[in-house]
C-alpha positions as YAML, in Angstrom:
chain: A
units: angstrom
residues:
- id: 1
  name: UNK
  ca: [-13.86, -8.95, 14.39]
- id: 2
  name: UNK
  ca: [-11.40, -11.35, 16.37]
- id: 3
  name: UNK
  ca: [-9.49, -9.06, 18.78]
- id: 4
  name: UNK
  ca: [-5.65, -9.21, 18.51]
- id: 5
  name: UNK
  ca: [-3.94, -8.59, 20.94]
- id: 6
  name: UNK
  ca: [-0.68, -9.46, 20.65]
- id: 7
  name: UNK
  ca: [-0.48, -7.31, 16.97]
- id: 8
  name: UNK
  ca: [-1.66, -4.79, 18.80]
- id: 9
  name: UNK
  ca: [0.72, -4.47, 21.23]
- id: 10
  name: UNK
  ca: [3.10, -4.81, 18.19]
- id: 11
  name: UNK
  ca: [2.04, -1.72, 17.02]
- id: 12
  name: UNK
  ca: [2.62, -0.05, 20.44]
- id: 13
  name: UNK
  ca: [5.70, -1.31, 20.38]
- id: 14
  name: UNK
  ca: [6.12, 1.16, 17.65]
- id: 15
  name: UNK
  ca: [6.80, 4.03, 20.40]
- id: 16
  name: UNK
  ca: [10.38, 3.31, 20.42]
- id: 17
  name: UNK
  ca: [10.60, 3.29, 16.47]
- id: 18
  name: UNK
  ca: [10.47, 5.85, 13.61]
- id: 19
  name: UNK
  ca: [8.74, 3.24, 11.43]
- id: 20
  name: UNK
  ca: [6.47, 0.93, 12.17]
- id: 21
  name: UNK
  ca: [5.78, -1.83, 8.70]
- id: 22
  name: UNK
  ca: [3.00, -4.24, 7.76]
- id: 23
  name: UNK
  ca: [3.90, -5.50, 4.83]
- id: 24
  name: UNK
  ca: [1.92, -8.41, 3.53]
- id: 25
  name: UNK
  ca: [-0.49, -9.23, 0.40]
- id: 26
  name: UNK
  ca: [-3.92, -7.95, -0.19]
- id: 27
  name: UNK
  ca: [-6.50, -9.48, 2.45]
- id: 28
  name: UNK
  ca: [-4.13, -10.36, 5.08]
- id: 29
  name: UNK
  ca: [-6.34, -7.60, 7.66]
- id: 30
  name: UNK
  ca: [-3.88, -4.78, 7.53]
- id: 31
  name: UNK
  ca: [-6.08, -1.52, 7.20]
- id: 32
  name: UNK
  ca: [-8.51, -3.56, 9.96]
- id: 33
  name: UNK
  ca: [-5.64, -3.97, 11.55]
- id: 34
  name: UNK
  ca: [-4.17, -0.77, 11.89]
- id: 35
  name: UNK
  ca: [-8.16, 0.66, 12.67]
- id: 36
  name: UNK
  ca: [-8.66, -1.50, 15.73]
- id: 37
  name: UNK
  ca: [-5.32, -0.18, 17.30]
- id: 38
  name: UNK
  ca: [-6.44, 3.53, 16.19]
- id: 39
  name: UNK
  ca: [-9.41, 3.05, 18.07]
- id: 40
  name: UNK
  ca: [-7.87, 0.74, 20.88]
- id: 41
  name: UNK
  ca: [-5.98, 3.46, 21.82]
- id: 42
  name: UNK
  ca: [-5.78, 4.10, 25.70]
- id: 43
  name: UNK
  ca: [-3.48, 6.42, 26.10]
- id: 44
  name: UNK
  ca: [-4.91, 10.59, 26.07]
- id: 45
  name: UNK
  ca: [-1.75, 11.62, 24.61]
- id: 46
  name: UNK
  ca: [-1.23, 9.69, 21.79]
- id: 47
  name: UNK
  ca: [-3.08, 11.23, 18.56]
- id: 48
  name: UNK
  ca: [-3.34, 9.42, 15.17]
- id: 49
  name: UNK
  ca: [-3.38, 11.21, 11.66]
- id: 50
  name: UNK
  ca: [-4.41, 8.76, 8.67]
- id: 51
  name: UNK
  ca: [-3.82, 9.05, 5.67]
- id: 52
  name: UNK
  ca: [-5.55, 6.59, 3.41]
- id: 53
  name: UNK
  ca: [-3.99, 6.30, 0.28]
- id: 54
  name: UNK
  ca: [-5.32, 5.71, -3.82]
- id: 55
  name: UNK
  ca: [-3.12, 5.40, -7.06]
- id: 56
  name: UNK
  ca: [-4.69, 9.71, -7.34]
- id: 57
  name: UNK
  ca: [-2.04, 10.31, -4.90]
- id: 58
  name: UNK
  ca: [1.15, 9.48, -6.37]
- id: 59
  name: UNK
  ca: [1.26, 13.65, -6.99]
- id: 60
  name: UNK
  ca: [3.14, 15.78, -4.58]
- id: 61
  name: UNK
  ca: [0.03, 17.77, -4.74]
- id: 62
  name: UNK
  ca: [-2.15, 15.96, -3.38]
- id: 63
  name: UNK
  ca: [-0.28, 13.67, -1.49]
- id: 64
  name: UNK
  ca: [1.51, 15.94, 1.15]
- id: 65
  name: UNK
  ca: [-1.79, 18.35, 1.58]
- id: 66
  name: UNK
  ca: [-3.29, 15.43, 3.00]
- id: 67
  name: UNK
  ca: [-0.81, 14.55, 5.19]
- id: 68
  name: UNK
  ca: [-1.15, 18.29, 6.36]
- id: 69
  name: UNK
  ca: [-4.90, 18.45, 6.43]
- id: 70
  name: UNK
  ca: [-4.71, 15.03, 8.59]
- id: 71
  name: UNK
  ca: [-1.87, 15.98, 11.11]
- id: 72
  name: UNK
  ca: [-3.71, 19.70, 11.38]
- id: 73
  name: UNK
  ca: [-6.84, 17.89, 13.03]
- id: 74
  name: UNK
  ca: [-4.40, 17.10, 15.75]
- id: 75
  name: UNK
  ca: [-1.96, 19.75, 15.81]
- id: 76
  name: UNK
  ca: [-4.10, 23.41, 16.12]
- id: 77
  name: UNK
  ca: [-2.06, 26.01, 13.41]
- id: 78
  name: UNK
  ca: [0.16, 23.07, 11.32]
- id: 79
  name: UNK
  ca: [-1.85, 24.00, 8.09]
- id: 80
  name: UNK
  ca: [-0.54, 27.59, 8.23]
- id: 81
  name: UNK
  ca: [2.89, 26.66, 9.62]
- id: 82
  name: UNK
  ca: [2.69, 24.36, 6.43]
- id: 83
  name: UNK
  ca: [1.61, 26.49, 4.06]
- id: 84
  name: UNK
  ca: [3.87, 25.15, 1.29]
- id: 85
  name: UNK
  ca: [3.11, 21.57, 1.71]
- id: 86
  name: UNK
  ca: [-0.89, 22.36, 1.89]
- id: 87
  name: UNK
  ca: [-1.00, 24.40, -0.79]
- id: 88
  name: UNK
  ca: [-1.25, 21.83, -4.18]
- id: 89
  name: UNK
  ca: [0.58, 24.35, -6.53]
- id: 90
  name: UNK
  ca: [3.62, 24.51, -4.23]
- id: 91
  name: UNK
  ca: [6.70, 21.88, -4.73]
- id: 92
  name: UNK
  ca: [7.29, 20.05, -1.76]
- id: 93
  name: UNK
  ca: [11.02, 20.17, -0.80]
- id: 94
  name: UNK
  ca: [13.00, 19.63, 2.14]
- id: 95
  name: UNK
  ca: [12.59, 23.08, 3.02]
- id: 96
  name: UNK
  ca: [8.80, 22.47, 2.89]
- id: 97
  name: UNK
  ca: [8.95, 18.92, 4.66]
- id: 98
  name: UNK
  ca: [11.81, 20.77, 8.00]
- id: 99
  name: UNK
  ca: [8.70, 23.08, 8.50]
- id: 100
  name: UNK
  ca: [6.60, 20.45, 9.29]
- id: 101
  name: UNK
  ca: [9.16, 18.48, 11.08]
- id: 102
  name: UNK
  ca: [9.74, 21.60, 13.33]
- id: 103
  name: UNK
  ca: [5.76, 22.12, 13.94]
- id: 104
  name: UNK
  ca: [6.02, 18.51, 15.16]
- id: 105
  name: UNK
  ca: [8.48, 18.76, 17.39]
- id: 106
  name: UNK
  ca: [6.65, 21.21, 19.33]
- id: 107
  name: UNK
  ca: [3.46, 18.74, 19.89]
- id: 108
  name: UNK
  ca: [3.48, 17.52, 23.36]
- id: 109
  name: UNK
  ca: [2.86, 13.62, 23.63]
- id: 110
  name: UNK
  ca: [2.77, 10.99, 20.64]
- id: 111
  name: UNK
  ca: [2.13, 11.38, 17.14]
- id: 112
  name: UNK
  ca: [1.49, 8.72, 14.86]
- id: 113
  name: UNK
  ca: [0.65, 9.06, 11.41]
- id: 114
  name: UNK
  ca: [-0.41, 6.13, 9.44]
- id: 115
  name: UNK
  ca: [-0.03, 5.84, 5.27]
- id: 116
  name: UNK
  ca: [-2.06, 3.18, 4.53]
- id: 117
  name: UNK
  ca: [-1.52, 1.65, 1.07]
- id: 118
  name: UNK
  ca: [1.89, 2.82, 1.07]
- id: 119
  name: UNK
  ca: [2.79, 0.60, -2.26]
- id: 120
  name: UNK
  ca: [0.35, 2.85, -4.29]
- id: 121
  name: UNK
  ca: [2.84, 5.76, -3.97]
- id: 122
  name: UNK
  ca: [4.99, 5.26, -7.22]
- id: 123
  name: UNK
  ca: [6.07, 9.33, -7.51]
- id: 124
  name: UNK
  ca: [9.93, 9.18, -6.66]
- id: 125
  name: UNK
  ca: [9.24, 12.49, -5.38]
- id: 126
  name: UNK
  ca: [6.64, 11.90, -2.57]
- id: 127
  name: UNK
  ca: [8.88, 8.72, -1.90]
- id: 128
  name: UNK
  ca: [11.72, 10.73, -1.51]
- id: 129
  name: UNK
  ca: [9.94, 13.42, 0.39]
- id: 130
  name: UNK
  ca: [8.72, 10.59, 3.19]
- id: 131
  name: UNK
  ca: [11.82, 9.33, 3.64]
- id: 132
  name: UNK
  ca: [13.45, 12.64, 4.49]
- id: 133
  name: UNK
  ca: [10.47, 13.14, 6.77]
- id: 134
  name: UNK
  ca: [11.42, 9.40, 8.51]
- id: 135
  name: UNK
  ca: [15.10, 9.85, 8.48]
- id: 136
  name: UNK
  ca: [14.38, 13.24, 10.71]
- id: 137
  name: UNK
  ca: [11.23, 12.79, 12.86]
- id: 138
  name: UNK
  ca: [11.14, 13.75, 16.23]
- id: 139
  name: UNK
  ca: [11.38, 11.03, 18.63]
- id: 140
  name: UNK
  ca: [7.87, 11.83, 19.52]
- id: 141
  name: UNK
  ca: [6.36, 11.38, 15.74]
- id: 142
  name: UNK
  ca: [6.13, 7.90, 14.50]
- id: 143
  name: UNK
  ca: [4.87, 6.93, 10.90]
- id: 144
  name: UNK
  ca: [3.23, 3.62, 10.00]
- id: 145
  name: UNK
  ca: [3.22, 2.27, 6.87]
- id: 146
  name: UNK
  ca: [0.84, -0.41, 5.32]
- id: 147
  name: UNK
  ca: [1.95, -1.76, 2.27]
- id: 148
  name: UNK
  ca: [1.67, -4.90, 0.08]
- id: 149
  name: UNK
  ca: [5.06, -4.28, -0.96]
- id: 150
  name: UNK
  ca: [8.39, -3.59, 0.78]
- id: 151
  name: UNK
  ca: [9.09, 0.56, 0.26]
- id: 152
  name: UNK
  ca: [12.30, 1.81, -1.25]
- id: 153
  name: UNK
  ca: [13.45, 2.96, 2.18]
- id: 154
  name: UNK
  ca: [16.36, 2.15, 4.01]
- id: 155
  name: UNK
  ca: [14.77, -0.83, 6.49]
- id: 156
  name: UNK
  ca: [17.67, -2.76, 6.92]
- id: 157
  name: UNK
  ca: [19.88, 0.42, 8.44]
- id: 158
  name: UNK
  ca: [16.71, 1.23, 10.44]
- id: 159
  name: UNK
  ca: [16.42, -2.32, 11.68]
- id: 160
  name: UNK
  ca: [19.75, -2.88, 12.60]
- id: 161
  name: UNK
  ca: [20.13, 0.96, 14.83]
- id: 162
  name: UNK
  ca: [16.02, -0.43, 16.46]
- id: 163
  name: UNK
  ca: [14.22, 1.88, 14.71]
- id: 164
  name: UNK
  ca: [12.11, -0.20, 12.53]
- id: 165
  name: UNK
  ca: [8.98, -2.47, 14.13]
- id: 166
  name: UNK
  ca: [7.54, -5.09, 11.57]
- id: 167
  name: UNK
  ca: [4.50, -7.01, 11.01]
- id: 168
  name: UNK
  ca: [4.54, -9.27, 7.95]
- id: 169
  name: UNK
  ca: [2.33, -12.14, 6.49]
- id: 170
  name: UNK
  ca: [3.75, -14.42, 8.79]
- id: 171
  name: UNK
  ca: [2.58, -12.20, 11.61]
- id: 172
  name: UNK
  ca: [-0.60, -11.23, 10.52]
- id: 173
  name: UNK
  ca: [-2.17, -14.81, 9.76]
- id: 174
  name: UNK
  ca: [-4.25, -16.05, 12.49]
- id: 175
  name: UNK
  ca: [-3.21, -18.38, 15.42]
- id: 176
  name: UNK
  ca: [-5.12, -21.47, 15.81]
- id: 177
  name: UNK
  ca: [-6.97, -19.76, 18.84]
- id: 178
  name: UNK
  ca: [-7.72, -16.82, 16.47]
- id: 179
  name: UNK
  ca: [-8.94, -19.24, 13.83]
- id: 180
  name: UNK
  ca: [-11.19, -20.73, 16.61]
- id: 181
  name: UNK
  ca: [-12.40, -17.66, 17.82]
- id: 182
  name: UNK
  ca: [-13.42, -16.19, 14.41]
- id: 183
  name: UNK
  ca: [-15.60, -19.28, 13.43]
- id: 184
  name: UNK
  ca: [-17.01, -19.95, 16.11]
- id: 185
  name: UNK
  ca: [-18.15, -16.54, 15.72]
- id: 186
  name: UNK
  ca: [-19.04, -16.17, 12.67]
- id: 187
  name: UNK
  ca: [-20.44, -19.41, 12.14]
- id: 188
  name: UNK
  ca: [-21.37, -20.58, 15.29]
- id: 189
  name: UNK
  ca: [-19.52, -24.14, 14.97]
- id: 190
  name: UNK
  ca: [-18.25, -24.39, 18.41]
- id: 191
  name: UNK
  ca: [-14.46, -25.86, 17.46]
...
């Protein structure tokens, strides 16, 4: 695993965003990524909630429980507060989605939740659903996305107001010191 730091503190960057996107094709290190900043992360008040996603959870039934069951491992008493969005058999509205906004606004110190696979979500529902959650987080919740495909969200309003961070293909291919580093480690060829 080659160590980078300078995506990294892309993604940190992400503080002072509601939306932080990698967007790039399949094998470009996204998901690895995104897992060596969860883990790289210094800071004692910022939690992460992940959310790894599969074509089984284009359903607002099993989609937003999961988000639920994931943010409730870092906020103590969401999955009760959010009793309509954990419960499967429930529709998941905006009045469903403003209680969980609301139980997140009360969390002290960052919250980060990270969709990973993004592009598998094809339900206009759940897609409509996350971006009324992005369009009113609190400035202390911030969602990442990973995605091989741009999402029907409104990216260029959020880019132009500061509120969107992006890593794409470009981005996420290796330097040549990167390149170096990963085979001389892996193959020991001392470049």
């Amino acid at each position: 695993l080659v160590v980078r730091q300078r995506l990294l503190e892309r993604l940190d960057a992400g503080a002072t965003a509601r939306l932080t996107l990698l967007s790039a094709p399949p094998g470009f290190g996204k998901t690895t990524l995104l897992a060596e900043w969860a883990r790289a992360a210094t800071d004692p008040v910022k939690q992460v909630a992940w959310v790894s996603l599969d074509a089984g959870d284009t359903d607002p039934g099993s989609f937003w429980p999961y988000v639920v069951a994931s943010l409730a491992a870092l906020v103590p008493g969401l999955g009760e507060a959010c009793e309509d969005l954990a419960d499967a058999g429930r529709p998941a509205g905006p009045e469903a989605i403003t209680t969980l906004l609301n139980e997140l606004a009360g969390v002290a110190g960052d919250v980060w939740l990270v969709l990973d696979d993004y592009h598998l979500l094809v339900n206009n529902d759940v897609r409509d659903g996350v971006r009324f959650l992005l369009e009113h987080l609190p400035p202390q919740v911030h969602v990442l996305i990973s995605t091989r495909v741009d999402p029907d969200l409104p990216l260029s309003r959020w880019r132009g107001r500061g509120e969107l961070v992006e890593l794409r293909a470009a981005d996420l291919r290796f330097t040549r010191e990167e390149a170096t580093e990963y085979l001389n480690a892996a193959s020991g060829l001392e470049l």
